[in-house]
C-alpha positions in Angstrom: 71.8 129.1 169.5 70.3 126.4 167.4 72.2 127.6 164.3 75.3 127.6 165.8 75.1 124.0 166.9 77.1 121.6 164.3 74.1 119.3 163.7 74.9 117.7 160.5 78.5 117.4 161.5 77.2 114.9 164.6 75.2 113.1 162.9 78.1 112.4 160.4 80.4 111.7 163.3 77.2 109.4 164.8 76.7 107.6 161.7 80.4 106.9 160.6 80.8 105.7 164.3 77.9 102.7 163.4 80.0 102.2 160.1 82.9 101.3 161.7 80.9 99.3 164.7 79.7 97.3 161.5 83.2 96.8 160.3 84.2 95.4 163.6 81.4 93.3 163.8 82.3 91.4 160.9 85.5 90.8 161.9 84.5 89.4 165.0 81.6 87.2 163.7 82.0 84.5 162.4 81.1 85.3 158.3 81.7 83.7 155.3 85.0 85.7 153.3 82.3 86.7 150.3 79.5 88.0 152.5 81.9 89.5 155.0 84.2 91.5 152.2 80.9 92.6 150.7 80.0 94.0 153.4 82.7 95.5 154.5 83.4 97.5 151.1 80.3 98.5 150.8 80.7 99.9 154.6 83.9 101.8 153.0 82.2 103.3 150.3 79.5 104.9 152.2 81.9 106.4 154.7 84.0 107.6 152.1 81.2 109.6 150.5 80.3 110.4 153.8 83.4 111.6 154.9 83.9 113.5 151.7 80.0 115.0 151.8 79.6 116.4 155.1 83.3 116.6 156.4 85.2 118.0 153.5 81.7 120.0 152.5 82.0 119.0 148.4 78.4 119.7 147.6 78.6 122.9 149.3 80.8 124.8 146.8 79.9 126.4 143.2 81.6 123.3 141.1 80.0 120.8 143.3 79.5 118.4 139.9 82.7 119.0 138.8 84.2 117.2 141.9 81.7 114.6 142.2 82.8 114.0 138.2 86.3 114.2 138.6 86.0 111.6 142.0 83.5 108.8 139.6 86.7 109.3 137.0 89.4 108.7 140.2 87.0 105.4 140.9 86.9 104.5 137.1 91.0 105.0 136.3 91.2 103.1 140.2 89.2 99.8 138.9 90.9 99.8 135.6 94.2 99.7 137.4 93.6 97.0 139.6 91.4 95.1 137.4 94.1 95.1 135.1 96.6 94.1 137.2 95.1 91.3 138.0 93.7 90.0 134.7 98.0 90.6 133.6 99.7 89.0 136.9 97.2 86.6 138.3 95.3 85.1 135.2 97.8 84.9 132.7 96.0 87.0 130.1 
């Protein structure tokens, strides 16, 4: 019976539920905007990858590095875009 039970599926569930607890808690507390917006993206990115690990199961399949790779090179063309966006629109350059 113990290998029918979903354990690392819970504890994904369990630990994504204290991610977003955090998330509230910073908006409810009174933080500065720096210390608060740190924390709070680097709450997002470790449910994202969590999300994406144990949820959507992308270490589980034969090509495993080739979607981690492909994900770092979504992050990378992501930051460029909005990096760029704002260096063109907010500070004149």
């Amino acid at each position: 019976m113990k290998e029918l039970f979903p354990a690392k599926q819970v504890m994904g569930f369990v630990f994504s539920l204290i991610l977003t607890a955090v998330a509230l808690l910073v908006y409810f507390t009174d933080l500065s905007f720096g210390v608060g917006m740190t924390i709070l993206l680097v709450t997002a990115f470790i449910q994202a990858f969590l999300q994406l690990v144990v949820f959507m199961h992308a270490g589980e399949s034969k090509d495993g590095k080739s979607i981690y790779t492909t994900i770092f090179y979504g992050v990378i063309i992501a930051l460029i875009t909005v990096f760029g966006t704002l260096l063109i629109l907010l500070w004149d350059m």
